[in-house]
C-alpha positions as CSV (number, residue, x, y, z in Angstrom):
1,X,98.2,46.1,11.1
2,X,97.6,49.8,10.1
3,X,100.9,49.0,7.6
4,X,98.7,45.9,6.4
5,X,95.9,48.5,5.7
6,X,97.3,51.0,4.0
7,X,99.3,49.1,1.9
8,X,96.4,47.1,0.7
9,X,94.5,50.6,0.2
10,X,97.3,51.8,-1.6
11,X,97.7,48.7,-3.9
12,X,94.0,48.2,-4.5
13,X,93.9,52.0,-5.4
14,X,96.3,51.5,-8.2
15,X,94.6,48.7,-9.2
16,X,91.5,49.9,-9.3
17,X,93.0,52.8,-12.0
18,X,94.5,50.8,-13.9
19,X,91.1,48.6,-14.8
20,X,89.3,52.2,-15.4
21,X,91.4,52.9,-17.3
22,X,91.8,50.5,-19.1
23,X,88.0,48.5,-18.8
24,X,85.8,51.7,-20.4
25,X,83.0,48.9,-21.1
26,X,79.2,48.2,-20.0
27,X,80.0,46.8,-16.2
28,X,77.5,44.0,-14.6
29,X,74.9,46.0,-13.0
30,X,74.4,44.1,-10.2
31,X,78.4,44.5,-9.0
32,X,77.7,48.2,-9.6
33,X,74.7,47.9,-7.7
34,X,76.7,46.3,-4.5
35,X,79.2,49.2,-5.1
36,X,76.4,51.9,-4.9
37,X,76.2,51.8,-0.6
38,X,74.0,54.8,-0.8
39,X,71.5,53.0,-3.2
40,X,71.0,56.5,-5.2
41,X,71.6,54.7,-8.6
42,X,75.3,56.4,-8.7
43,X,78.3,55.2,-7.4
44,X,80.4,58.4,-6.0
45,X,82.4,59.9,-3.1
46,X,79.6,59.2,-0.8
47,X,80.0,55.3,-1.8
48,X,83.6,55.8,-1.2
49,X,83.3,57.7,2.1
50,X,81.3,54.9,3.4
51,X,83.6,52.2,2.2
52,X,86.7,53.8,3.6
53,X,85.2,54.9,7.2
54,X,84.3,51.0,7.3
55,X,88.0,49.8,6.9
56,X,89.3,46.9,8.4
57,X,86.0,45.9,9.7
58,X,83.7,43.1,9.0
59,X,80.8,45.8,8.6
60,X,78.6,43.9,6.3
61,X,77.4,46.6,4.5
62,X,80.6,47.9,3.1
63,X,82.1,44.2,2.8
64,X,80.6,44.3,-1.2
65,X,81.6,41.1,-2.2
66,X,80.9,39.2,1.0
67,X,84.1,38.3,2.2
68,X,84.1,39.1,5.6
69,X,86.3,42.3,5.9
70,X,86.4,45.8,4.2
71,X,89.6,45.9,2.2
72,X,91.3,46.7,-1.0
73,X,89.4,44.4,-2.8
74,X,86.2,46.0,-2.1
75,X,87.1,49.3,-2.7
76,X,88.3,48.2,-6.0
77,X,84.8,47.3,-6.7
78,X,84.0,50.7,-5.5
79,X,86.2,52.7,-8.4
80,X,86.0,50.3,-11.4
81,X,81.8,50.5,-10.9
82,X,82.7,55.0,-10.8
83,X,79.7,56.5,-12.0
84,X,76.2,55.8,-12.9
85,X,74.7,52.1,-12.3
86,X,71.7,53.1,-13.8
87,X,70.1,54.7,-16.5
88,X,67.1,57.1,-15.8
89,X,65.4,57.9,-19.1
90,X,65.7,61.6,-20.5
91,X,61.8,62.3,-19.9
92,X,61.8,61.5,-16.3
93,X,63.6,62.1,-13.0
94,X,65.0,59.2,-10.5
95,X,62.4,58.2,-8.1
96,X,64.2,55.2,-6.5
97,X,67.2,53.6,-8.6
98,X,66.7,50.1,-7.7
99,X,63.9,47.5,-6.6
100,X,62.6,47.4,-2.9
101,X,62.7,44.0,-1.6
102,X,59.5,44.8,0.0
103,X,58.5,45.8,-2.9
104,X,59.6,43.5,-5.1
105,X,59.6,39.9,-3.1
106,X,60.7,38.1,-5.8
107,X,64.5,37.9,-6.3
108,X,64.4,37.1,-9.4
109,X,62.3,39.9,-10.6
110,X,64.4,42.1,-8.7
111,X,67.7,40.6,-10.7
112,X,65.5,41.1,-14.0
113,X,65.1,44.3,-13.2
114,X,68.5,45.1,-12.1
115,X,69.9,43.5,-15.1
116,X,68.1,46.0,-17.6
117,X,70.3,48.8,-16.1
118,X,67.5,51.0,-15.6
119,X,66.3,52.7,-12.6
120,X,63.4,51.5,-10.8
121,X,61.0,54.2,-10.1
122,X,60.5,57.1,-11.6
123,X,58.4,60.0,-12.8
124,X,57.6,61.2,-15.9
125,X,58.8,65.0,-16.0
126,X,55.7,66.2,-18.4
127,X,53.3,64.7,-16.1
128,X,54.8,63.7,-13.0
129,X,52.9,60.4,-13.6
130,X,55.4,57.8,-11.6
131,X,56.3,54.6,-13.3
132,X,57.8,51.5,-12.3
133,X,59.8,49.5,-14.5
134,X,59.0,45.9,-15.9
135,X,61.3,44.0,-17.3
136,X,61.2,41.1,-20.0
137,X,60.0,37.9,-19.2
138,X,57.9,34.8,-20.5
139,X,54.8,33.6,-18.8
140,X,51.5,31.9,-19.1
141,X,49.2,33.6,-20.3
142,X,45.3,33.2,-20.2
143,X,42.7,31.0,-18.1
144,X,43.2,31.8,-14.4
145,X,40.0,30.8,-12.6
146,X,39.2,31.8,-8.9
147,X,37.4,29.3,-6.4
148,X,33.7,31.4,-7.4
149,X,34.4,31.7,-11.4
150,X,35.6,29.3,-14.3
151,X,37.3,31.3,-17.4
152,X,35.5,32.4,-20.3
153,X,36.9,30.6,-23.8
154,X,38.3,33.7,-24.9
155,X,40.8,33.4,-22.0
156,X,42.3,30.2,-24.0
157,X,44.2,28.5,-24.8
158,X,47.2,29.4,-21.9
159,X,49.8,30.3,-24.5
160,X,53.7,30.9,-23.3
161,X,54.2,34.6,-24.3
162,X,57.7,35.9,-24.0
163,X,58.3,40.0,-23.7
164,X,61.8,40.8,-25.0
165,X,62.0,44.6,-23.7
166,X,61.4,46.4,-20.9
167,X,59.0,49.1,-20.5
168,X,58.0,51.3,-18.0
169,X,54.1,51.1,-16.6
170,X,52.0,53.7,-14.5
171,X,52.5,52.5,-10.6
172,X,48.6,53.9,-10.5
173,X,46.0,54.5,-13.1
174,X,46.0,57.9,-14.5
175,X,44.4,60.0,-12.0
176,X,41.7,63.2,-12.4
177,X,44.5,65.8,-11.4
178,X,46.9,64.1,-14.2
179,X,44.4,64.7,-16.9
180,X,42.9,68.2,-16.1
181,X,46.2,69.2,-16.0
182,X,47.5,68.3,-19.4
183,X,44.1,68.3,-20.7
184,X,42.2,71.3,-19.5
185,X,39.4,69.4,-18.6
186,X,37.9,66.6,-16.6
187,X,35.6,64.2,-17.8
188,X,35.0,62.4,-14.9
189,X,31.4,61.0,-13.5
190,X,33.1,61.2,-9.8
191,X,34.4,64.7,-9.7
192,X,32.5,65.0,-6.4
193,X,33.5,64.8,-2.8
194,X,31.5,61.5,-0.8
195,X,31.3,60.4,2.5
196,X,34.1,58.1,2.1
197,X,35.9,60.5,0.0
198,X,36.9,64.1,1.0
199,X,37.3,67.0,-1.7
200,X,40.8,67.3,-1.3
201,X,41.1,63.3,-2.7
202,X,38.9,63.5,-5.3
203,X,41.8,64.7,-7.8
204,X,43.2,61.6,-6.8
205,X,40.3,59.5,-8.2
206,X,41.5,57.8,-11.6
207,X,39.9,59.6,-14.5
208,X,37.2,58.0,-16.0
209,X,34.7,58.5,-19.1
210,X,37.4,58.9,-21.6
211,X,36.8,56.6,-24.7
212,X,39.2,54.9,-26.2
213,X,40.2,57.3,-28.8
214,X,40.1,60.1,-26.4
215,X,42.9,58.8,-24.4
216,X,45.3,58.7,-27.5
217,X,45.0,62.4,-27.2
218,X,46.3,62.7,-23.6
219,X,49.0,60.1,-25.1
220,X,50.2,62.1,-28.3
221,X,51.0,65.1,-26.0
222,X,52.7,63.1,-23.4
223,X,54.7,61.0,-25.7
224,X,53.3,57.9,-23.3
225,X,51.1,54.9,-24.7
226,X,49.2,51.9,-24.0
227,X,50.5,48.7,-22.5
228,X,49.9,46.0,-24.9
229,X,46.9,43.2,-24.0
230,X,50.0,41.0,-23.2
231,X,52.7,43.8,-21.3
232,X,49.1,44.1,-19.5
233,X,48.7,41.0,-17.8
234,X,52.6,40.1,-17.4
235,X,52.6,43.2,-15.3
236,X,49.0,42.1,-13.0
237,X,51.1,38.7,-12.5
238,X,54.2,40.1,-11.4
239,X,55.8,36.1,-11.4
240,X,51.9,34.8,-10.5
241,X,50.1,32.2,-11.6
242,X,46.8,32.6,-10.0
243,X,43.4,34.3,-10.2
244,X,44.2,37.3,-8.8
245,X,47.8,39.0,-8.1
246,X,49.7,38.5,-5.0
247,X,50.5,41.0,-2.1
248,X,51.9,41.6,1.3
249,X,51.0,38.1,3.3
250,X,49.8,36.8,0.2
251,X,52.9,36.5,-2.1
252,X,52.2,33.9,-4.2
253,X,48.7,35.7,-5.5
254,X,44.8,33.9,-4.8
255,X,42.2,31.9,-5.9
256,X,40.2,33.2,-3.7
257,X,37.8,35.7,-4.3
258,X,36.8,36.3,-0.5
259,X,40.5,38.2,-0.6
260,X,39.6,40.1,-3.3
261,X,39.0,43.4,-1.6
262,X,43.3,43.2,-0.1
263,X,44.3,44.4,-3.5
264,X,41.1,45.7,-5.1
265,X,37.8,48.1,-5.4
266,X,35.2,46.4,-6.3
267,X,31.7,45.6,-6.0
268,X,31.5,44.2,-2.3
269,X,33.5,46.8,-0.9
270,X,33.1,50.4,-3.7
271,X,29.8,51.5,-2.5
272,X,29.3,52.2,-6.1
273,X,32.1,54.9,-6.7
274,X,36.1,55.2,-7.7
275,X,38.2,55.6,-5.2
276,X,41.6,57.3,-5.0
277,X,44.6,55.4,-6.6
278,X,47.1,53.3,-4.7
279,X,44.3,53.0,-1.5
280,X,44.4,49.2,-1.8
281,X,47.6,46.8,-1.4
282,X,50.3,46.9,-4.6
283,X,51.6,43.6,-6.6
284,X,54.9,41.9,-6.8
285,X,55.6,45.1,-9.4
286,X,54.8,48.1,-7.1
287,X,51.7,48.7,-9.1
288,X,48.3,49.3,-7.8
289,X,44.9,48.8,-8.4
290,X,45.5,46.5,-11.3
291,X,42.7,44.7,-10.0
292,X,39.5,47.0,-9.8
293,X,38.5,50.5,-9.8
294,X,38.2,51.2,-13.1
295,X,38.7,49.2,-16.0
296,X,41.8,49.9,-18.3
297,X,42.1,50.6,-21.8
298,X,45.1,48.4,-23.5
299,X,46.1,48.8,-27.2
300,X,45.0,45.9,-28.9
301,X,41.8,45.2,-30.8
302,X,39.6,42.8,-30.1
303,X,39.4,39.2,-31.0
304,X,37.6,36.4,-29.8
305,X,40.2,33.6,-30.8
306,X,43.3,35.5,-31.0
307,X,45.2,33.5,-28.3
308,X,44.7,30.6,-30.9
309,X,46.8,32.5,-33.6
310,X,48.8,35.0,-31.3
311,X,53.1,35.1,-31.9
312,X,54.7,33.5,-28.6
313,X,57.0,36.7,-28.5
314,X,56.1,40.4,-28.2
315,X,52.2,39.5,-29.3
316,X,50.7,43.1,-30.7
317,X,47.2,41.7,-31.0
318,X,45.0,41.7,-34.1
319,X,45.6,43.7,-37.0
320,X,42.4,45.4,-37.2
321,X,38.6,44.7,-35.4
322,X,35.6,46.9,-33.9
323,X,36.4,47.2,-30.6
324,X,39.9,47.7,-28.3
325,X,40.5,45.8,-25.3
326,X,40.1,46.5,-21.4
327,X,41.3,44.8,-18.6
328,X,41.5,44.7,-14.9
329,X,37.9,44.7,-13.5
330,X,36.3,47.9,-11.3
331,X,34.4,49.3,-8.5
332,X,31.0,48.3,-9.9
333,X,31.6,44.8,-11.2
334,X,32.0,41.2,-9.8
335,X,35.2,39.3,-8.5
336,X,35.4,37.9,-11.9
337,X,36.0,41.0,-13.7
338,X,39.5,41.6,-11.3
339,X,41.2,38.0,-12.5
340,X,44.7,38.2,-14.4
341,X,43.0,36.5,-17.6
342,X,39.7,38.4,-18.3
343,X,39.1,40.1,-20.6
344,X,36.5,42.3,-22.4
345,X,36.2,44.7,-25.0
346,X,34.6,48.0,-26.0
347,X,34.3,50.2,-29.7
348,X,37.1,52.8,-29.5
349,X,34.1,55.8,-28.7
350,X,32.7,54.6,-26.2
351,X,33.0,56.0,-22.7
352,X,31.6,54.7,-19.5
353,X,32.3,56.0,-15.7
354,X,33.6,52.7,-15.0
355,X,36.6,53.1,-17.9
356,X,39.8,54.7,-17.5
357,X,43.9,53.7,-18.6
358,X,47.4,53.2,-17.1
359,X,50.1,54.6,-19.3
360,X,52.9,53.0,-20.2
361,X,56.0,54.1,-21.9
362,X,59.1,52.5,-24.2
363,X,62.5,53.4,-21.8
């Protein structure tokens, strides 16, 4: 049997040359994911260590495409996948290479994300902001009531969008420590410790009072931007339909507004003040606080009918208006204001301590 074994090694290992040699293409990166055991986004001696001290087994693990033994063919899967499975942009550093299944529920999200060939998590080097990648995708987007509110008729019609690239999206809103350190300065109503809040978390309270047209200053330095109105609410969803976004025990998102405080501050539960990012349970995405705390600043101007007249792919929203978009709800408003479809607007100079932005950024 030991022959058997090293035999097959032997013959898989030529093999396995040869197609490097000779392959030199893009490879599938969900094979190359298999092939990566250590799921650090590389496949590499420690990939192949594991592989070979699993030989002849049935270790399940190892066994990369499922066939019930660790052999040659696997560890041909191993060497012709050499190398990096993903890419990790040049502005940031590798946070996690590949989507948590408790993370990321949905296996088909996690295969959509997977497929773009970028990593995962990571954060932005300037900053240190960490981002989680979403990838394309159509939905529905507009009118998502909840059991206590009805949509407002600038959340129709639903209108298919489809998003053709992926982008990468703040896991957490851009917090007070983020800005005063790029910035100088903090702007922030809440820069003070609370009874809920100790000193030493009030960094982490997302920045807030910064209009509009303040924030394209923090983005111009950063070489981040905006999500778009529609990259906005594609990302809240994360693959659902409902009111509001789903979360651990609640996968497939709620209507119901009584469960509101799971993924969001807000009225009921604030006492009247931000709290630190990431406090309240993530979405199907990794991302947190979508719902709540403060609202965030998207690109797009306003309009009232837009979703009447938007493109179905890649929608950029109006061409010009008075006011820019926020989404998302926050600690001092209703249930409503936290649905996936509302929306309201403000003019690009105002500033409020209930306003503040997630950054997104083009891979």
């Amino acid at each position: 049997m030991q022959n058997h074994h090293h035999s097959s090694f032997t013959r898989a290992l030529l093999i396995a040359v040869l197609l490097g040699a000779l392959g030199g293409g893009e490879r599938a990166s969900a094979q190359c994911a298999a092939a990566d055991l250590s799921d650090n986004g590389v496949v590499d001696g420690t990939d192949l260590a594991s592989l070979l001290s699993a030989w002849g087994t049935n270790n399940a693990d190892a066994d990369i495409n499922d066939d019930g033994m660790v052999d040659g063919a696997d560890l041909t899967l191993v060497l012709v996948s050499w190398g990096p499975c993903i890419v990790v942009p040049p502005w940031a550093t590798l946070v996690e290479a590949f989507p948590q299944p408790s993370v990321v529920t949905d296996a088909n999200l996690r295969a959509a994300i997977t497929a773009t060939g970028l990593a995962w998590r990571v954060q932005d080097m300037a900053t240190q902001i960490e981002m989680v990648l979403i990838p394309p995708g159509t939905f529905n987007m507009g009118c998502s009531a909840s059991q206590l509110y009805g949509c407002w008729p600038t959340e129709n019609p639903v209108h298919q969008v489809t998003l053709t690239q992926a982008f990468y999206l703040g896991r957490y809103e851009v917090t007070q420590a983020q800005w005063q350190a790029r910035m100088g300065s903090n702007p922030s109503y809440y820069q003070s410790a609370s009874t809920q809040v100790p000193l030493a978390q009030v960094p982490q309270r997302p920045v807030e009072t910064v209009s509009w047209n303040t924030v394209q200053s923090f983005l111009s330095q950063t070489g981040m931007r905006l999500p778009t109105e529609a990259e906005w609410e594609y990302a809240y969803r994360a693959g659902t339909t409902t009111a509001f976004h789903g979360y651990t025990g609640q996968l497939s998102g709620t209507n119901d507004d009584n469960l509101l405080g799971n993924i969001a501050w807000f009225q009921s539960n604030s006492d009247f003040q931000t709290w630190p990012v990431g406090g309240k349970l993530g979405n199907g995405f990794g991302l947190h606080d979508m719902s709540g705390n403060v609202w965030e600043w998207v690109n797009d101007w306003w309009s009232d009918n837009y979703y009447s007249t938007s493109p179905s792919v890649n929608p950029p929203g109006p061409s010009s208006s008075f006011s820019r978009v926020v989404r998302g709800g926050s600690w001092g408003g209703f249930s409503y204001g936290c649905r996936a479809s509302l929306r309201l607007y403000h003019v690009p100079v105002f500033s409020t301590d209930y306003i503040g932005f997630r950054v997104a950024r083009t891979p």
